[in-house]
BAMAR-301083 format. One line per field, with one value per residue: chain; residue number from 0; x, y, z of N, C-alpha, C in turn; residue in three letters. Coordinates in steps of 0.1 Angstrom, whole numbers, plus 5000, padded with zeros to 4 digits. Layout:
<nodes>
torfi = c(A_...)
drengu = c(NUM_...)
n_c1 = c(X_...)
n_c2 = c(Y_...)
n_c3 = c(Z_...)
ca_c1 = c(X_...)
ca_c2 = c(Y_...)
ca_c3 = c(Z_...)
c_c1 = c(X_...)
c_c2 = c(Y_...)
c_c3 = c(Z_...)
mise = c(ALA_...)
</nodes>
This chain:
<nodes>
torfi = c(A_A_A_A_A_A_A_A_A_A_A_A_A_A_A_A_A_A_A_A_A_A_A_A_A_A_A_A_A_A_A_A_A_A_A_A_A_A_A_A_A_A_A_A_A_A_A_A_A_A_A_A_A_A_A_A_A_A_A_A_A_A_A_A_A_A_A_A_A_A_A_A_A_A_A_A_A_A_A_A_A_A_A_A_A_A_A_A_A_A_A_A_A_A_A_A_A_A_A_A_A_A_A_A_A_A_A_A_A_A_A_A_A_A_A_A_A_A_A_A_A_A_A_A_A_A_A_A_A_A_A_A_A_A_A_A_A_A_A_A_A_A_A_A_A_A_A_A_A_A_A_A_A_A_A_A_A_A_A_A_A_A_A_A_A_A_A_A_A_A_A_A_A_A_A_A_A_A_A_A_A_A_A_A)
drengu = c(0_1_2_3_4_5_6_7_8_9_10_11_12_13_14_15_16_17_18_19_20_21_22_23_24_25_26_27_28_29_30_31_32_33_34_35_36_37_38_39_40_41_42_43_44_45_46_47_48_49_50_51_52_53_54_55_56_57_58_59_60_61_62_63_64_65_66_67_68_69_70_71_72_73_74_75_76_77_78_79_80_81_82_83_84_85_86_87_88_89_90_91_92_93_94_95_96_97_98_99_100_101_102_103_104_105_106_107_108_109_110_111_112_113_114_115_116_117_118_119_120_121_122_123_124_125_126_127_128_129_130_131_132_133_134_135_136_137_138_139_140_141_142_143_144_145_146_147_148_149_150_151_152_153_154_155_156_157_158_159_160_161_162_163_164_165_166_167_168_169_170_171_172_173_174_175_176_177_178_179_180_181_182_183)
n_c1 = c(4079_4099_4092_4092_4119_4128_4119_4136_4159_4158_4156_4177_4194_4184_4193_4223_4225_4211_4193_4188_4178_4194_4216_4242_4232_4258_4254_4267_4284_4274_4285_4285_4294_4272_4239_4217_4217_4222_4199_4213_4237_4268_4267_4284_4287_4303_4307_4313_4336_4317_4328_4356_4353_4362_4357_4370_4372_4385_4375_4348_4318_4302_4271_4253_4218_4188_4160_4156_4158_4184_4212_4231_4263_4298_4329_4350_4385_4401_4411_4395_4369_4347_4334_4305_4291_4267_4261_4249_4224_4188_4154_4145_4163_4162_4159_4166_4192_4214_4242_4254_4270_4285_4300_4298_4294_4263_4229_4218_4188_4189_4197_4194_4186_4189_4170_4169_4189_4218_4212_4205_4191_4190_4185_4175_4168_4158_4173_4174_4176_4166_4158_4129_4101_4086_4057_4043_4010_3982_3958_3926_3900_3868_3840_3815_3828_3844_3826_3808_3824_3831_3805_3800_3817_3807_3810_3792_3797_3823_3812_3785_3806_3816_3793_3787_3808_3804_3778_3785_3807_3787_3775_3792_3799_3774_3777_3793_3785_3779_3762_3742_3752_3775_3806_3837)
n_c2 = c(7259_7239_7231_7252_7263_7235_7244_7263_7259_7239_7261_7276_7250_7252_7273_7271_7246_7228_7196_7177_7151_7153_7163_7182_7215_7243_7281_7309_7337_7369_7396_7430_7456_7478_7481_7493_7501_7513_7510_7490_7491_7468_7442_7431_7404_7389_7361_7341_7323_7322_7340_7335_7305_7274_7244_7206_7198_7197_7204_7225_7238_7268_7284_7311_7324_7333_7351_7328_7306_7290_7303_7304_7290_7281_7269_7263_7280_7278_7301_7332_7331_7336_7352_7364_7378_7403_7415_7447_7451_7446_7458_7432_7418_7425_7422_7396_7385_7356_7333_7298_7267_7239_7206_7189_7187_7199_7199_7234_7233_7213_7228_7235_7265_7269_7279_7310_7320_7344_7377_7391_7423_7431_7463_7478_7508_7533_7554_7575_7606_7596_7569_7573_7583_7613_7630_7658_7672_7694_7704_7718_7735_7737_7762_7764_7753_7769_7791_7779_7775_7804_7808_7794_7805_7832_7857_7875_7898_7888_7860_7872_7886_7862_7848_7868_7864_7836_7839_7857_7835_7820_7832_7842_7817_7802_7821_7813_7788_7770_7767_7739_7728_7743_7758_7748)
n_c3 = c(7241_7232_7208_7193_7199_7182_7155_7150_7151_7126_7109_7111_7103_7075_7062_7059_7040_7017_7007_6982_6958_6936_6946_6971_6976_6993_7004_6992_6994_6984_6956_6946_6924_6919_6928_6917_6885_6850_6822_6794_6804_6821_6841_6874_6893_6923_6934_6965_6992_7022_7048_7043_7044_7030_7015_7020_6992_6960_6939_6930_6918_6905_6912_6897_6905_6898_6909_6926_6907_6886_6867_6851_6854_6866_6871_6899_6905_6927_6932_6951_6947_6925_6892_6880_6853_6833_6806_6789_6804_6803_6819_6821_6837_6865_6894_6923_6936_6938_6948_6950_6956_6948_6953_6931_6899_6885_6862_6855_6858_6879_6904_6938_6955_6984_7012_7024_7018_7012_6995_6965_6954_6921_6907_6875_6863_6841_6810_6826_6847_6872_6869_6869_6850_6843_6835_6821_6827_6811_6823_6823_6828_6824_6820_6835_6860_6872_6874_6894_6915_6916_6926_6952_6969_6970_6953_6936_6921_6901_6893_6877_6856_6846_6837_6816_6799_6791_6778_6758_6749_6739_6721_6697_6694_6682_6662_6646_6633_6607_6575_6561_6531_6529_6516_6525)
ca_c1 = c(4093_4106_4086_4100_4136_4132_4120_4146_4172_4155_4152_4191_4200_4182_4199_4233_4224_4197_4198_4178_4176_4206_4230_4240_4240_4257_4252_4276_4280_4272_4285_4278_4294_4262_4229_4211_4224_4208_4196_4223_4252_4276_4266_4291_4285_4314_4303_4326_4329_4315_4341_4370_4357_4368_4360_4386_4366_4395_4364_4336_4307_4293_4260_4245_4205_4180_4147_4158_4168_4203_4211_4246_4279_4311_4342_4359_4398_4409_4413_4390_4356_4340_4324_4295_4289_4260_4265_4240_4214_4177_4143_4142_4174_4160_4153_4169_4204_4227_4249_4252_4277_4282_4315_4296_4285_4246_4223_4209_4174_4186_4201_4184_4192_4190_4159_4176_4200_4221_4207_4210_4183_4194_4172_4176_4168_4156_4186_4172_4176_4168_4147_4111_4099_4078_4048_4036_3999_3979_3942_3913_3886_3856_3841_3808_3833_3846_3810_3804_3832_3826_3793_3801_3827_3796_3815_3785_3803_3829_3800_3785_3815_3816_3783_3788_3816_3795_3771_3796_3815_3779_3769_3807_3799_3768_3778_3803_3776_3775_3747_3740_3758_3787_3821_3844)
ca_c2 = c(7263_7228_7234_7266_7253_7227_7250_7275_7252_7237_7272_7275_7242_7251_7285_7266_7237_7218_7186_7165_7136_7158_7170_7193_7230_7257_7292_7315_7353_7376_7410_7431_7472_7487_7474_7497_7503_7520_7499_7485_7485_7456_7443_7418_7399_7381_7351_7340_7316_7328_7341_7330_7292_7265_7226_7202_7196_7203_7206_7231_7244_7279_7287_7322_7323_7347_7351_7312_7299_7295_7311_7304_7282_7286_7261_7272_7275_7276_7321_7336_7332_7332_7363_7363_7389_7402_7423_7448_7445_7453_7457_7417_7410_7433_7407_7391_7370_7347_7322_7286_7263_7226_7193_7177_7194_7194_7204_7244_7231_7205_7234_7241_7272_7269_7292_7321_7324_7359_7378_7412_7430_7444_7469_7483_7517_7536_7559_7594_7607_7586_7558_7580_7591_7621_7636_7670_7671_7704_7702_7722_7732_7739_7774_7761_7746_7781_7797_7770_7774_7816_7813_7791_7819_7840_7866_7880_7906_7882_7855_7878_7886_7849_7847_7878_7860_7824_7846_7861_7820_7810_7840_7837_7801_7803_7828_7799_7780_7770_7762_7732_7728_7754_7755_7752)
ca_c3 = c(7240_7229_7196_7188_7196_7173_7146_7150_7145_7114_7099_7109_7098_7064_7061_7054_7035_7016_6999_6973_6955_6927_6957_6981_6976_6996_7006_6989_6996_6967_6960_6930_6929_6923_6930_6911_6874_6842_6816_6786_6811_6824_6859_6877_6904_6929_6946_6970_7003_7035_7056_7037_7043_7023_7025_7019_6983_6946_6929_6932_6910_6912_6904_6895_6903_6898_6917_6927_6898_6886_6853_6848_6863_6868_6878_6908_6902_6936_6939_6966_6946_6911_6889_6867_6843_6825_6796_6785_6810_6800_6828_6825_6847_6874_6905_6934_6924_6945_6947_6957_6952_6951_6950_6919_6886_6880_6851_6860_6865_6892_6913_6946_6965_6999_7019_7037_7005_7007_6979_6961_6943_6914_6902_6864_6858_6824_6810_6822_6859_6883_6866_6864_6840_6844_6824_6823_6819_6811_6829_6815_6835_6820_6823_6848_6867_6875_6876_6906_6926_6923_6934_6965_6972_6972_6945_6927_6907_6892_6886_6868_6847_6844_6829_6804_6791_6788_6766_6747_6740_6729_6704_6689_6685_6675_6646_6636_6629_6589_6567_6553_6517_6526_6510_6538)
c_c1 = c(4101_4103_4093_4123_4140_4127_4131_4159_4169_4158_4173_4199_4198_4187_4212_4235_4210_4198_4187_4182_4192_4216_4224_4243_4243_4256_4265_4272_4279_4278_4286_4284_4282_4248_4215_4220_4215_4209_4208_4238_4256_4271_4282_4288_4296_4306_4314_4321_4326_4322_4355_4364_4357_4369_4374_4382_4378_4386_4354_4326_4300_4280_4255_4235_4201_4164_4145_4156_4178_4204_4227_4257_4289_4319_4350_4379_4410_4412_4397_4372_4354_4332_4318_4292_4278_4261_4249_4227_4200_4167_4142_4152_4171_4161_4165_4180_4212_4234_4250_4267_4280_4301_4306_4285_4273_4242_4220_4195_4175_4194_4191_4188_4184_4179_4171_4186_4205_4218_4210_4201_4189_4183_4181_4165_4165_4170_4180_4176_4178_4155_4134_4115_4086_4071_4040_4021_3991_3965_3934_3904_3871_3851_3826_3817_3837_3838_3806_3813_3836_3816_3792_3808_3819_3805_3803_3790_3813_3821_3792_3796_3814_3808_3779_3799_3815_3787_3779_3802_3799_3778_3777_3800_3790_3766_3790_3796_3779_3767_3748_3749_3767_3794_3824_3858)
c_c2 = c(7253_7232_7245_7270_7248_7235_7262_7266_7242_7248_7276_7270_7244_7266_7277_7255_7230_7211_7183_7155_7141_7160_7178_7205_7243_7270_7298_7333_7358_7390_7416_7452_7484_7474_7480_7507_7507_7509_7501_7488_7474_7454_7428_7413_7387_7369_7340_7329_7327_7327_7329_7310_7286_7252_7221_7193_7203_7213_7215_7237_7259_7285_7303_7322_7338_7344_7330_7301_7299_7293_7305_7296_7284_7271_7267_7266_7274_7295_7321_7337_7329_7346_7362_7375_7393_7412_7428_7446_7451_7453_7442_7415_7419_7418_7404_7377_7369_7337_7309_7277_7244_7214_7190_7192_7190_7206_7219_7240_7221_7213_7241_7251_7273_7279_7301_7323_7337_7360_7390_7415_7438_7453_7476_7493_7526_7549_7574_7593_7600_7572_7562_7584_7600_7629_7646_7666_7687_7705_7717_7725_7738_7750_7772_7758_7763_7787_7793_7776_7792_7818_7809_7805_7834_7853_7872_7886_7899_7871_7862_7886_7872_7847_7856_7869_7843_7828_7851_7847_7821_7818_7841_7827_7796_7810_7822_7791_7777_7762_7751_7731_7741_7746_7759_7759)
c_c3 = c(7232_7216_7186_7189_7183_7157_7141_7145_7131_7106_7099_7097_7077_7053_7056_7042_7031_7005_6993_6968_6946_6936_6967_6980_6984_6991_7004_6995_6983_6966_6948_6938_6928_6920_6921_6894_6861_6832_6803_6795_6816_6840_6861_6889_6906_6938_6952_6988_7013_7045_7053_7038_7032_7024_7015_7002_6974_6942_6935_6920_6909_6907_6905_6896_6903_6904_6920_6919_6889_6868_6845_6863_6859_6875_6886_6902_6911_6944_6945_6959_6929_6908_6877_6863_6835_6817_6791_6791_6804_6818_6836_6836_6859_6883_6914_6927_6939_6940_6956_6946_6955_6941_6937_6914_6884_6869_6862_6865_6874_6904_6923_6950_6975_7002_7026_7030_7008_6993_6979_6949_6937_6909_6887_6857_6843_6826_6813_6841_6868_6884_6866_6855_6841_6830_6826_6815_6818_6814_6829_6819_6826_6823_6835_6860_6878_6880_6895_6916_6925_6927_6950_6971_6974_6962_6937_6913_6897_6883_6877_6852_6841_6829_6817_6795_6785_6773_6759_6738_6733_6720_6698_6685_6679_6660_6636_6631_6614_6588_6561_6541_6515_6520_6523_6536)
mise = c(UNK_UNK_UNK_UNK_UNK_UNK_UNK_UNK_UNK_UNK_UNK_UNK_UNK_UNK_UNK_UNK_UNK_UNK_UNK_UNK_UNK_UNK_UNK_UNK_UNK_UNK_UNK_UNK_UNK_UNK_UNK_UNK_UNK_UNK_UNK_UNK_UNK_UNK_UNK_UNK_UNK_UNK_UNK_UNK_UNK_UNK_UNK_UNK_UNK_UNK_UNK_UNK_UNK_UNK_UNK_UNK_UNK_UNK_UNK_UNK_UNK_UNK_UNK_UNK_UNK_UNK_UNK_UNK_UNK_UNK_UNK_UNK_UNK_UNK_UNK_UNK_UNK_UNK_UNK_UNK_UNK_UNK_UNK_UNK_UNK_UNK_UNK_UNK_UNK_UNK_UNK_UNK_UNK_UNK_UNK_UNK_UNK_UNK_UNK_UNK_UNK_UNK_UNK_UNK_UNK_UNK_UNK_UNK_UNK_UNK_UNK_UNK_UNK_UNK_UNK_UNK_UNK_UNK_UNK_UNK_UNK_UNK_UNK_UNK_UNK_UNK_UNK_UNK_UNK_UNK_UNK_UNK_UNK_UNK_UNK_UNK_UNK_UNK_UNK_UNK_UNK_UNK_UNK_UNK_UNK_UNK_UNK_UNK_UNK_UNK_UNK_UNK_UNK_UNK_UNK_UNK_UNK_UNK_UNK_UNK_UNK_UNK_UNK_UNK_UNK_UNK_UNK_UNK_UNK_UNK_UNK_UNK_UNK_UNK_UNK_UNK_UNK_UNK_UNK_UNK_UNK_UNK_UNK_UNK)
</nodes>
């Protein structure tokens, strides 16, 4: 039980915060008006504190990530959050985006985001219906195939039609035949 305490409140503790050797970056909320969007449209996403909080920090940083790594920053200017914009989205920006935020500016590749990050799959869409794409196929059966499955059926008299009309394809297609050194 002790064990399981103390992991729980790690997995807490690391839901809010997680530091390295570059800083400390919080957990932002994320919010985005559709989650699913067709492809070459505008996405935006608001990343904003969690429940209005606010440290007592001028300065903040905001970072943009994508499948946990951060694509884009932002300077906070003090209004109720920060929005990033992607213009034209294609397949590639599909994935899982948040926000994190941090008192001191760091390069994009020394941004951690936090485990237990709020996130938001965007998914991106082809421009028809509802992102499928459907293909009619036209399947062919073979004329044994038929034969088989009227003889299980125990049909005699259709199997026999069958088979009149077998002999009939071959002596047709045998009298298609051409000779050697025709003109075609």
């Amino acid at each position: 039980l002790f064990y399981i305490l103390i992991l729980a409140f790690i997995d807490i503790a690391m839901d809010k915060v997680e530091s390295n050797s570059t800083g400390v970056f919080h957990a932002l909320d994320i919010i985005t008006m559709n989650e699913k969007v067709l492809k070459g449209a505008n996405v935006s996403f608001h990343c904003r504190f969690p429940n209005e909080e606010k440290l007592n920090l001028t300065k903040y940083t905001f970072y943009l990530c994508k499948d946990g790594t951060c694509i884009a920053m932002r300077k906070w200017g003090g209004e109720s959050g920060v929005t990033f914009s992607i213009k034209n989205v294609t397949r590639y920006d599909s994935g899982n985006y948040s926000c994190v935020y941090s008192g001191q500016k760091r390069a994009l590749e020394e941004v951690t985001v936090p485990m237990g990050n709020p996130f938001i799959f965007l998914q991106i869409l082809d421009n028809d219906n509802d992102g499928m794409k459907w293909k009619t196929t036209k399947q062919v059966f073979p004329s044994f195939v038929v034969v088989s499955v009227l003889c299980a059926l125990g049909s005699i008299a259709v199997l026999s039609v069958a088979m009149a009309l077998l002999i009939t394809l071959f002596k047709h297609m045998k009298t298609l035949k051409m000779e050697p050194g025709s003109v075609y």
